[in-house]
C-alpha positions in Angstrom: 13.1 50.9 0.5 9.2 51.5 -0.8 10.4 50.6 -4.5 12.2 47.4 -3.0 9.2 46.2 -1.4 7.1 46.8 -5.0 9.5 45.0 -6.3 9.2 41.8 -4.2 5.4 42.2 -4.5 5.5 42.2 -8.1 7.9 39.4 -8.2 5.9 37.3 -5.6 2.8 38.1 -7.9 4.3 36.7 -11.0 5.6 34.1 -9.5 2.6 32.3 -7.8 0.2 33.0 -11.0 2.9 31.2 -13.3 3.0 28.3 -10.7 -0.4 27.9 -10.2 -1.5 27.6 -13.4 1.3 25.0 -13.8 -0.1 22.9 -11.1 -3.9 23.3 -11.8 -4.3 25.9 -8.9 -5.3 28.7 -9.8 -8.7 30.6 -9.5 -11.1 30.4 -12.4 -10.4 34.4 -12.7 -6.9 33.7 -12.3 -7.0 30.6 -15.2 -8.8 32.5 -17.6 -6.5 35.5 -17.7 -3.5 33.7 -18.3 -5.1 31.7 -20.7 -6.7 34.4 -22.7 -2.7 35.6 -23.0 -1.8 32.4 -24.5 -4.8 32.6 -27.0 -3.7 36.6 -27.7 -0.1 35.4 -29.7 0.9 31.9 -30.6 4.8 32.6 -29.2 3.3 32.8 -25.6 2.4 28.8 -25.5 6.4 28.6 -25.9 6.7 31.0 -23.3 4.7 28.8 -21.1 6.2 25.5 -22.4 9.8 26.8 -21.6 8.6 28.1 -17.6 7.1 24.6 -17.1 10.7 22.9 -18.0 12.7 25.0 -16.0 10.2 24.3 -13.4 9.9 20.8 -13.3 14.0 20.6 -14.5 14.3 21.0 -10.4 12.1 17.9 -9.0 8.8 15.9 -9.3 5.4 17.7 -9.1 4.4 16.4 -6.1 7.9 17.7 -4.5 6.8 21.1 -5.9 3.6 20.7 -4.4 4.5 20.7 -1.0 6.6 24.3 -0.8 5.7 27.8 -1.1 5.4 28.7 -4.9 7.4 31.6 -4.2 10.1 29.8 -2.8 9.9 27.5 -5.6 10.2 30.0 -8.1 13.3 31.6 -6.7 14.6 28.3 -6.5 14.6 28.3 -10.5 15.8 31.8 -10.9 18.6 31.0 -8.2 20.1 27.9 -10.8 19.8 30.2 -13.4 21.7 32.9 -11.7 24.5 30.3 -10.6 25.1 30.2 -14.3 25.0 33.5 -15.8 26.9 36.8 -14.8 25.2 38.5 -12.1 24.9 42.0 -13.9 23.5 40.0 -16.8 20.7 38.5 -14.4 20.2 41.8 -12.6 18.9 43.7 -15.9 17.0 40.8 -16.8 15.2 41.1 -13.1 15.0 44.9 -12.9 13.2 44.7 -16.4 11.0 42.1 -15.1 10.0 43.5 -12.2 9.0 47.3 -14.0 6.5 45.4 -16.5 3.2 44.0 -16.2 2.3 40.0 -16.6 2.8 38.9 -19.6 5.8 41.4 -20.0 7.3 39.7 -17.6 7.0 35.8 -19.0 8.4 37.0 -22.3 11.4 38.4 -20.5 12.1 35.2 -19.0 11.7 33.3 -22.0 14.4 36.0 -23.8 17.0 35.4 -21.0 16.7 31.5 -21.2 17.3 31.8 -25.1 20.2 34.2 -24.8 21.6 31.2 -22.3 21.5 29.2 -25.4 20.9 26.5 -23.1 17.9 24.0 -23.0 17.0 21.9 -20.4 17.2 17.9 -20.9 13.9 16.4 -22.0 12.0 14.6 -19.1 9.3 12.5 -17.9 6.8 13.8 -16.3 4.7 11.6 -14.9 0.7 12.8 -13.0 -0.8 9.8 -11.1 -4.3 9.9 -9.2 -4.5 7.2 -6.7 -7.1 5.0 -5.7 -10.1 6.4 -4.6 -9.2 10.1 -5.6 -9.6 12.8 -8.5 -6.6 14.9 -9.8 -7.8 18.6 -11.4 -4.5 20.1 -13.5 -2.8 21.6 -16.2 -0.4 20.3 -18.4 2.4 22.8 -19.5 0.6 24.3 -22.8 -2.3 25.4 -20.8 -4.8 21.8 -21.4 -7.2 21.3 -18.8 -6.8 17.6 -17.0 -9.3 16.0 -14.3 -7.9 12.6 -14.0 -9.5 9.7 -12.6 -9.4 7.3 -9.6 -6.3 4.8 -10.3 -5.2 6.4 -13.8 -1.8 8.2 -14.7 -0.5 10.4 -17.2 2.9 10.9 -18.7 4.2 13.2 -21.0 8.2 14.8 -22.2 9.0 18.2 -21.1 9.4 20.1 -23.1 7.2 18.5 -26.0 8.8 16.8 -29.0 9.1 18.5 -31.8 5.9 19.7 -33.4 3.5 17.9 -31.3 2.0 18.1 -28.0 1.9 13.9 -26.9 1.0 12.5 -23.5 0.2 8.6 -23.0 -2.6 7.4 -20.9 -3.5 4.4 -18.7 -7.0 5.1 -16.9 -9.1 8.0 -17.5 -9.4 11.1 -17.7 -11.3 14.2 -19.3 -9.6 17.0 -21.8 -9.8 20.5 -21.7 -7.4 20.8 -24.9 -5.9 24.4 -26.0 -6.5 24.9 -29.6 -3.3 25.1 -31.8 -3.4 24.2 -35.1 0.4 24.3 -36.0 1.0 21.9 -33.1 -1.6 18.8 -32.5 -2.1 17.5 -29.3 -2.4 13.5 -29.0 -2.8 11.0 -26.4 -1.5 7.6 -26.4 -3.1 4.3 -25.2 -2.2 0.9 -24.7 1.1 0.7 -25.8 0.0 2.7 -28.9 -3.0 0.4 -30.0 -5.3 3.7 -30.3 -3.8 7.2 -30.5 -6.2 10.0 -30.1 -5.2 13.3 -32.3 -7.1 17.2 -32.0 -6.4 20.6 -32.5 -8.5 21.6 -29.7 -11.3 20.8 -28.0 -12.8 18.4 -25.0 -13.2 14.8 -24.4 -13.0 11.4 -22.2 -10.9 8.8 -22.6 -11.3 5.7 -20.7 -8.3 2.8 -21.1 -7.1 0.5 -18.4 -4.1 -1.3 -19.6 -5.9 -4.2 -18.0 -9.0 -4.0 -20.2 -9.4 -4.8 -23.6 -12.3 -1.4 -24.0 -11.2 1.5 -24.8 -13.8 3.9 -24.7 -14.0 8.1 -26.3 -16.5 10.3 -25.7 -16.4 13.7 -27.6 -18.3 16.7 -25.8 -17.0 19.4 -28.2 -15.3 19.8 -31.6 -14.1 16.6 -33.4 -11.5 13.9 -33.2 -9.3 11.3 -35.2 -8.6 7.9 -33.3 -6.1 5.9 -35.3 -6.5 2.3 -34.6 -5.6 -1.3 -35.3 -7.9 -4.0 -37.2 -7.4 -7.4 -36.2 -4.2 -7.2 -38.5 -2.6 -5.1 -36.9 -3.1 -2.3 -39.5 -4.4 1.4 -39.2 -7.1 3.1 -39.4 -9.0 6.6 -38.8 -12.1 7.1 -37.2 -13.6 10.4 -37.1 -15.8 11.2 -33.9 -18.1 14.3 -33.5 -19.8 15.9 -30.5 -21.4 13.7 -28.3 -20.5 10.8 -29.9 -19.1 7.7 -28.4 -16.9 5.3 -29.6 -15.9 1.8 -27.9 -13.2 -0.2 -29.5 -12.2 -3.8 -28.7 -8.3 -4.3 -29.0 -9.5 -7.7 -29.4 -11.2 -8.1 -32.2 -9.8 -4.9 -34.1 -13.5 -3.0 -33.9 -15.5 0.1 -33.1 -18.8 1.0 -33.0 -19.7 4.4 -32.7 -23.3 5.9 -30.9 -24.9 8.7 -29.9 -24.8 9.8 -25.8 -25.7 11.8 -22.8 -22.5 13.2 -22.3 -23.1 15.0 -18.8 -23.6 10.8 -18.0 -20.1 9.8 -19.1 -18.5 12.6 -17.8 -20.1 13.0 -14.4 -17.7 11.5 -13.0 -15.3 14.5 -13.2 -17.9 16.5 -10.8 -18.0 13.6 -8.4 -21.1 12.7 -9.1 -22.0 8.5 -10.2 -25.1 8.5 -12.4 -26.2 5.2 -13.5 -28.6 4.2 -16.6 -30.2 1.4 -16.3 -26.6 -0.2 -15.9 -25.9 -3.7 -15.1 -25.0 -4.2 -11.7 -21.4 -5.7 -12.1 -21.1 -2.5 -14.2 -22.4 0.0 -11.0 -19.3 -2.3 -8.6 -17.1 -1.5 -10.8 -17.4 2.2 -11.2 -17.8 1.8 -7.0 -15.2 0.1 -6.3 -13.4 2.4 -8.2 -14.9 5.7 -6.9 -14.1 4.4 -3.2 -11.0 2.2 -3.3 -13.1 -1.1 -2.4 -13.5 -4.4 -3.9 -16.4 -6.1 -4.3 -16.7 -10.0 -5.0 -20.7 -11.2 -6.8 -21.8 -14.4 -4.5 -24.4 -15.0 -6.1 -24.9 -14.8 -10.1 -28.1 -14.0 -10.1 -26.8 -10.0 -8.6 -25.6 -9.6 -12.4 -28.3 -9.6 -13.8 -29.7 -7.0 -11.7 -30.2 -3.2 -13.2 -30.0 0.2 -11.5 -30.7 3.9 -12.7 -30.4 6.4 -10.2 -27.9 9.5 -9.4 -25.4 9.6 -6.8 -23.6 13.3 -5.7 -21.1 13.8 -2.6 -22.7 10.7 -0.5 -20.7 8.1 1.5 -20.3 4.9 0.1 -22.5 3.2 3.2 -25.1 5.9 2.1 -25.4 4.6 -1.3 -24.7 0.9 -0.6 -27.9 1.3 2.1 -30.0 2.4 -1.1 -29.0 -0.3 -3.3 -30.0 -2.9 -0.8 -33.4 -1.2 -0.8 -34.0 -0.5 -4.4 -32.2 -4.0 -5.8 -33.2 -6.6 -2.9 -29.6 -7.2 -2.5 -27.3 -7.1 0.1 -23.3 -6.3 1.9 -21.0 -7.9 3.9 -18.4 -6.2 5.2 -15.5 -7.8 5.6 -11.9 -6.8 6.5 -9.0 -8.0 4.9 -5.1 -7.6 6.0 -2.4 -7.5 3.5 1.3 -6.9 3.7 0.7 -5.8 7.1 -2.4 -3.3 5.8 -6.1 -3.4 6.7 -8.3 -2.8 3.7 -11.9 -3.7 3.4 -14.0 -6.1 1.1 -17.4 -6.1 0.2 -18.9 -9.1 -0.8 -22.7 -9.0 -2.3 -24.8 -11.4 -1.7 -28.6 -11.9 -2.7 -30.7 -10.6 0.4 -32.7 -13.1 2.2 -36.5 -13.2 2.0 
């Protein structure tokens, strides 16, 4: 009865460490282990990689999201058994359950090859909706923080010998280094594609905007882009370089930056430059699902610096009014039957 009971414990144990790190839960203690196993033999990112699709094979993320990881888990291994003698399973769980950790992932990965039977690739598809931050990981291990009103969409598994995802919004890389299998993101309907082996980096690019912007914190990139004749080519970026290309015109220009600026917004923090006003509404309106409408013209031309960490939006609308001799309305708007709220910014009055 006391070896049964191990055996659950171990099996719960494996089971919520595998599915945390698949949906960006786990600890920092917790992360780090299971990715110092994936950096310890190149065969365990295909361990990983195979786990996730079974996984996600039974239902969306955020379906997932919302049961016990446990529960889950079984879940997986209860299709599995459906298919498969029963003795055949039973080994293949007794001999999981006597190993430690990583023992146990590469025991799964030999029974789903002895199957002989892959799962369909799918879409997977990792939205953050207005006014909110996503913090995950994508099935080889890659860090994601994803921004307010962005998405991310990738095949699972991966095709082929490459790890692609395609982008609308933004969002910051953590990537897993392998050289024998790049990892590239996709923007715009394939206008720029963004290639590394490993390393970290922001991408910004609203399919409604014609800016695409790439900051590189760490390591180096290659953007492959299109010249106003629709041809390619590379650009090379290093640390804490920026590049900003206009689908427009086919260009890039490439500078030097604060990196902790561009990315602050990861840590929930807003930290302005000397921006342009319309610039500061925009990352605002963004950060807090409002809208914001310029009355008067002369507002643009208005500049701010300042830094911004866990406030309310009144908090730091009451500051601008103080520091910019500008001012809000509030007003409320209904539509399709929903309340929302609009700020319009007017000049204050002397």
């Amino acid at each position: 009865m006391k070896e049964k009971a191990k055996y659950h414990k171990k099996q719960e144990l494996y089971a919520t460490i595998l599915l945390d790190y698949i949906r960006g839960l786990s600890s920092s203690e917790a992360r780090a282990e299971v990715e110092l196993w994936l950096r310890t033999d190149e065969a365990n990112e295909e361990i990983l990689l195979d786990t996730s699709s079974i996984f996600y094979a039974l239902q969306t993320e955020k379906r997932i999201a919302a049961r016990d990881p446990l529960q889950a888990f079984e879940r997986v291994m209860q299709i599995r058994k459906n298919r498969e003698r029963k003795l055949w399973l039973n080994r293949v769980l007794a001999t999981a359950a006597c190993i430690a950790g990583v023992m146990f992932f590469s025991t799964m990965l030999n029974f789903w090859k002895h199957e002989n039977i892959k799962p369909q690739p799918q879409i997977i598809t990792v939205e953050s909706n207005a006014g909110m931050r996503s913090h995950f990981n994508l099935p080889d291990g890659t860090e994601v923080y994803l921004n307010s009103g962005s998405s991310i969409s990738y095949p699972l598994p991966y095709d082929g010998d490459k790890r692609r995802v395609e982008l609308n919004g933004e969002a910051y890389f953590k990537v897993v280094h392998n050289p024998k299998r790049p990892f590239i993101v996709a923007v715009c309907d394939n206008i720029q594609e963004l290639e590394v082996l490993g390393t970290e980096f922001n991408l910004q690019a609203y399919e409604n905007e014609s800016i695409i912007k790439t900051t590189l914190v760490k390591g180096s990139v290659s953007l492959l882009l299109k010249n106003s004749k629709g041809e390619r080519y590379e650009q090379i970026l290093r640390a804490s370089e920026k590049a900003v290309y206009d689908i427009t015109t086919g260009e890039v220009s490439v500078s030097i930056v604060d990196t902790e600026y561009e990315t602050a917004w990861k840590e929930g923090k807003l930290m302005f430059k000397n921006d342009p006003m319309p610039e500061i509404l925009k990352k605002l309106s963004s950060f807090y699902d409002v809208e914001f409408e310029i009355r008067d013209k002369i507002v643009e031309t208005y500049r701010f610096t300042g830094t911004f960490e866990k406030r309310q939006l009144f908090q730091i609308l009451n500051y601008l009014k103080l520091s910019s001799n500008i001012d809000f309305r509030n007003n409320q708007e209904s539509e399709d039957g929903k309340l929302g709220v609009k700020y319009t910014v007017v000049t204050s009055q002397k």
